[in-house]
C-alpha positions in Angstrom: 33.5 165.5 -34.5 36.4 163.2 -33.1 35.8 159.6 -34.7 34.8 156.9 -32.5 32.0 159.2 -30.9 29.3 157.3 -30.0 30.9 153.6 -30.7 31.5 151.0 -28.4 34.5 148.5 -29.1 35.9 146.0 -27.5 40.2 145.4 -26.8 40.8 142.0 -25.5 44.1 141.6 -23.5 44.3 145.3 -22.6 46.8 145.4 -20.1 49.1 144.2 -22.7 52.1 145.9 -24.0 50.4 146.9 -27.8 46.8 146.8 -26.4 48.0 149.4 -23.9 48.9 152.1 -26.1 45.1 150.9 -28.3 43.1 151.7 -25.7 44.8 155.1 -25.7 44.2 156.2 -29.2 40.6 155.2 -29.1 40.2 156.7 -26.2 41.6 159.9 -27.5 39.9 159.3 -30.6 36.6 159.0 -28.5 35.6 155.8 -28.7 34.2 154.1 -25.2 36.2 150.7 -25.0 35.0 147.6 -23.4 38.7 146.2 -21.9 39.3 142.3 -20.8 41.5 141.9 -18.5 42.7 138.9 -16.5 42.3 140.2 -13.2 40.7 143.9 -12.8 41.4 143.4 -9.1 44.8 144.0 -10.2 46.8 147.5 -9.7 49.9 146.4 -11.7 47.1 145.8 -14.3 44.9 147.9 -14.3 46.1 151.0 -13.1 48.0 152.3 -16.0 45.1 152.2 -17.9 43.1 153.6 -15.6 44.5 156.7 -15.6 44.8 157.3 -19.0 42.7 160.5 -20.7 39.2 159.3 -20.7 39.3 156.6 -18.8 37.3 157.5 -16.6 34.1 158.1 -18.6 34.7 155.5 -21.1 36.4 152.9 -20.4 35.0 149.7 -18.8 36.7 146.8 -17.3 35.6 143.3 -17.4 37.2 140.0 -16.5 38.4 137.8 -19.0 40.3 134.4 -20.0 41.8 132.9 -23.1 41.1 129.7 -21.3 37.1 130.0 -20.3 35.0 129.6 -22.6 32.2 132.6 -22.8 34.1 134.7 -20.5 34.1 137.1 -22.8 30.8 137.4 -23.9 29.7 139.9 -21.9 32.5 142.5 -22.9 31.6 142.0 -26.4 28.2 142.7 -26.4 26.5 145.7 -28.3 30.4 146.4 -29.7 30.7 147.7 -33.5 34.0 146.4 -33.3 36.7 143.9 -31.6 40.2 144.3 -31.3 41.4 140.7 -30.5 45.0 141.3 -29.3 44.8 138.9 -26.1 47.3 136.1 -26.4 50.5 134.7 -24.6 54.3 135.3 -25.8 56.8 132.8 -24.8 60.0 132.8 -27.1 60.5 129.3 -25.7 58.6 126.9 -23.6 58.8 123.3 -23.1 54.8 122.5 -23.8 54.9 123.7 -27.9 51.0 124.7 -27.0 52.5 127.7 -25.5 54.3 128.7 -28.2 53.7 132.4 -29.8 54.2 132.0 -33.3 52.1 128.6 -33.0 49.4 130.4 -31.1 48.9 133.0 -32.6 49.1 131.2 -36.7 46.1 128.6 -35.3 43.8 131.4 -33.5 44.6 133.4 -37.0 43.4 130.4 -39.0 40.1 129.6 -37.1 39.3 133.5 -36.6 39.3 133.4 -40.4 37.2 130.0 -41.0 34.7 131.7 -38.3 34.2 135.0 -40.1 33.9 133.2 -43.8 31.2 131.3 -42.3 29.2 134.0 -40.1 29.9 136.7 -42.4 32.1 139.0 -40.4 34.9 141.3 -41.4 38.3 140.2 -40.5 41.2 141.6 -40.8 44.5 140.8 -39.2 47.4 142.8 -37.8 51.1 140.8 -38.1 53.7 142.9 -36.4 57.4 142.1 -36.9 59.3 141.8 -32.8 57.1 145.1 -31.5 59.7 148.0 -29.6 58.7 151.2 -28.2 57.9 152.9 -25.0 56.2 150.7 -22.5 52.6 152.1 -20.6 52.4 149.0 -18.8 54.7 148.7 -15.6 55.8 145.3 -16.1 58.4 144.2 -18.5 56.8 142.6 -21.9 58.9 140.2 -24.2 59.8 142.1 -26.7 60.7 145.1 -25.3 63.0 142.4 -23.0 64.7 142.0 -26.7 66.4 145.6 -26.2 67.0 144.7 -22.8 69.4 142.0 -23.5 71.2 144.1 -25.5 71.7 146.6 -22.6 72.0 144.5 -20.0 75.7 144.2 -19.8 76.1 141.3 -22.0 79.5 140.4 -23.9 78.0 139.1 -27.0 75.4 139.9 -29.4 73.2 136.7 -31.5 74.0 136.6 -35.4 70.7 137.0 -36.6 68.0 139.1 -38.8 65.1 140.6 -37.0 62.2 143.1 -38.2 61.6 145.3 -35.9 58.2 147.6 -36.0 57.4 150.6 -32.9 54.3 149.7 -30.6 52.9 153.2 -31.5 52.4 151.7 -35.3 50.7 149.0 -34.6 48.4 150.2 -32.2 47.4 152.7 -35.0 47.4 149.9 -38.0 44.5 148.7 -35.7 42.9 151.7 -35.8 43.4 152.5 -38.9 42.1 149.6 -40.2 38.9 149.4 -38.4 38.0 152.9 -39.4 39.0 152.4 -43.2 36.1 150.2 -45.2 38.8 149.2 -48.0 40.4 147.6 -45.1 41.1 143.9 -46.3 43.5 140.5 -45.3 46.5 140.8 -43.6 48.6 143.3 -42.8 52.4 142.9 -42.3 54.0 145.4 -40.1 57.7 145.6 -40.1 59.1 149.1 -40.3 62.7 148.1 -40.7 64.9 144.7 -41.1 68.3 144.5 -39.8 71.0 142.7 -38.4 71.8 142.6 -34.4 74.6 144.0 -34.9 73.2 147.2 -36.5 71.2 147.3 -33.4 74.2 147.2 -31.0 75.8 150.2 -33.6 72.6 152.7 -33.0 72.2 151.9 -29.6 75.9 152.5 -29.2 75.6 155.9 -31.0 72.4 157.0 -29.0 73.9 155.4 -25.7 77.6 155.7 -25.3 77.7 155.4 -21.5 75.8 152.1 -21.8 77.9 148.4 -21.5 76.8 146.8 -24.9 78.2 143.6 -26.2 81.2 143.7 -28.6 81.6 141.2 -30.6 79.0 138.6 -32.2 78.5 135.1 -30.4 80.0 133.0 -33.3 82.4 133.8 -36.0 80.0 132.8 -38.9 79.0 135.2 -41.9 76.6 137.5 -40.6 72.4 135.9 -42.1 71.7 137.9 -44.8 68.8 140.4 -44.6 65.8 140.1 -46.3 63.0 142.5 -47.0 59.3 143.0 -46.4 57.0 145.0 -48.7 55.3 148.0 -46.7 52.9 149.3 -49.8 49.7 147.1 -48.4 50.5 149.2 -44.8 51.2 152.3 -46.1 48.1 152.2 -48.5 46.3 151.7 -45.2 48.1 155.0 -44.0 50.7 153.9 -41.3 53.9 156.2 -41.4 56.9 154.1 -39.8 58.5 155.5 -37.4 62.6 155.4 -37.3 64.2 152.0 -35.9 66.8 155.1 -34.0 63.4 156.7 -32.7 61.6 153.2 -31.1 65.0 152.0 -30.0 65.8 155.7 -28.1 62.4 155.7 -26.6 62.4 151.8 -25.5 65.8 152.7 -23.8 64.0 155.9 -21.9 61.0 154.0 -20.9 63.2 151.2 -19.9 65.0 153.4 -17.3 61.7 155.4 -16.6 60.2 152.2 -15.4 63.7 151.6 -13.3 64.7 148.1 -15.3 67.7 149.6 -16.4 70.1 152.3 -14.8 72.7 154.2 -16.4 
């Protein structure tokens, strides 16, 4: 019997780029998903998730927003589980309210002091910058990361990035919903590495494409660090190959015609 058979969860933000490709492994694990969306109304939405296998028998849509309260109450109701993935991603903005990383640490903080107090299991999913084919139509952030490398641009940024693929961390959720010795946080970052290892593999998978040649200053190149995967491989995530998510972001890239060569 497939897994999420007869259970009802919920995926907030489900047009998103990693609650996409969620929706899609519960639904093929056969869960039926409550999805909050924006606007339903929506093709550019909507659509891509509509279609997936599924869908059409178990997947409901309701209208949702970060910023009215109770909206989602409705979508939530009767769920054994919620995947809270709804959130913005701004690498910069002038009003610091809107920014991720600041975001996303406060909702982590008070989605912890809720469940303490209401006894509810928690557990949170922190992905390093998230590559990987896109489902959605619309370019996302951090698939805009590889972009900039492809884009025709002369110089590459001297810095360190973890990099994790979108396929991963859809699963991490998964996987730790389903697993009862599920517990804390989970750190997702398949690989560390330098930009201009990035430029290298991308210049090996891609020689036709213009990348940048040089680094944008002449400083020593940040050192790398490291991030233990134990906790997310006890949990059972396999990660796949940087050279895999980067080939595949490339593909989807020119699949979804923002990027021709």
């Amino acid at each position: 019997m497939t897994i999420g058979v007869g259970q009802l969860v919920c995926v907030t933000g489900a047009s998103g780029y990693i609650a996409s490709w969620l929706v899609k492994f519960l639904l093929e694990r056969g869960y039926t998903v409550n999805a909050t969306v924006r606007d339903p109304s929506d093709p550019r939405k909507v659509d891509h998730l509509l279609s997936l296998d599924g869908a059409k028998e178990r997947l409901h849509l309701f209208k949702a927003n970060l910023l009215e309260e109770g909206s989602f109450d409705s979508a939530v109701q009767g769920c054994h589980g919620v995947f809270h993935t709804a959130s913005p991603f701004f690498l910069s903005s002038k009003d610091p309210q809107k920014w991720y990383n600041l975001s996303k640490t406060l909702a982590e903080e008070i989605a912890w002091k809720f469940t303490k107090e209401n006894n509810i299991d928690l557990v949170t999913i922190n992905p390093a910058m998230v590559i990987g084919p896109l489902l959605q139509p619309e370019l996302n952030t951090s698939a805009a990361a590889v972009l900039n490398f492809v884009n025709g641009a002369e110089t590459f940024r001297n810095v360190i990035s973890g990099w994790v693929d979108v396929k991963d961390v859809a699963n991490a959720h998964i996987l730790a919903y389903e697993n009862d010795s599920a517990n804390g946080r989970y750190c997702l970052v398949g690989r560390v590495t330098h930009n201009s290892v990035i430029v290298k593999m991308l210049r090996d998978l891609f020689p036709t494409l213009q990348l940048p040649e040089k680094c944008a200053d002449e400083k020593l190149y940040v050192p790398i660090y490291q991030v233990s995967k134990k906790k997310a491989k006890n949990l059972g995530i396999k990660f796949t190959p940087l050279e895999v998510s980067l080939k595949e972001t490339v593909e989807s890239l020119k699949e979804k015609k923002l990027i021709k060569f």
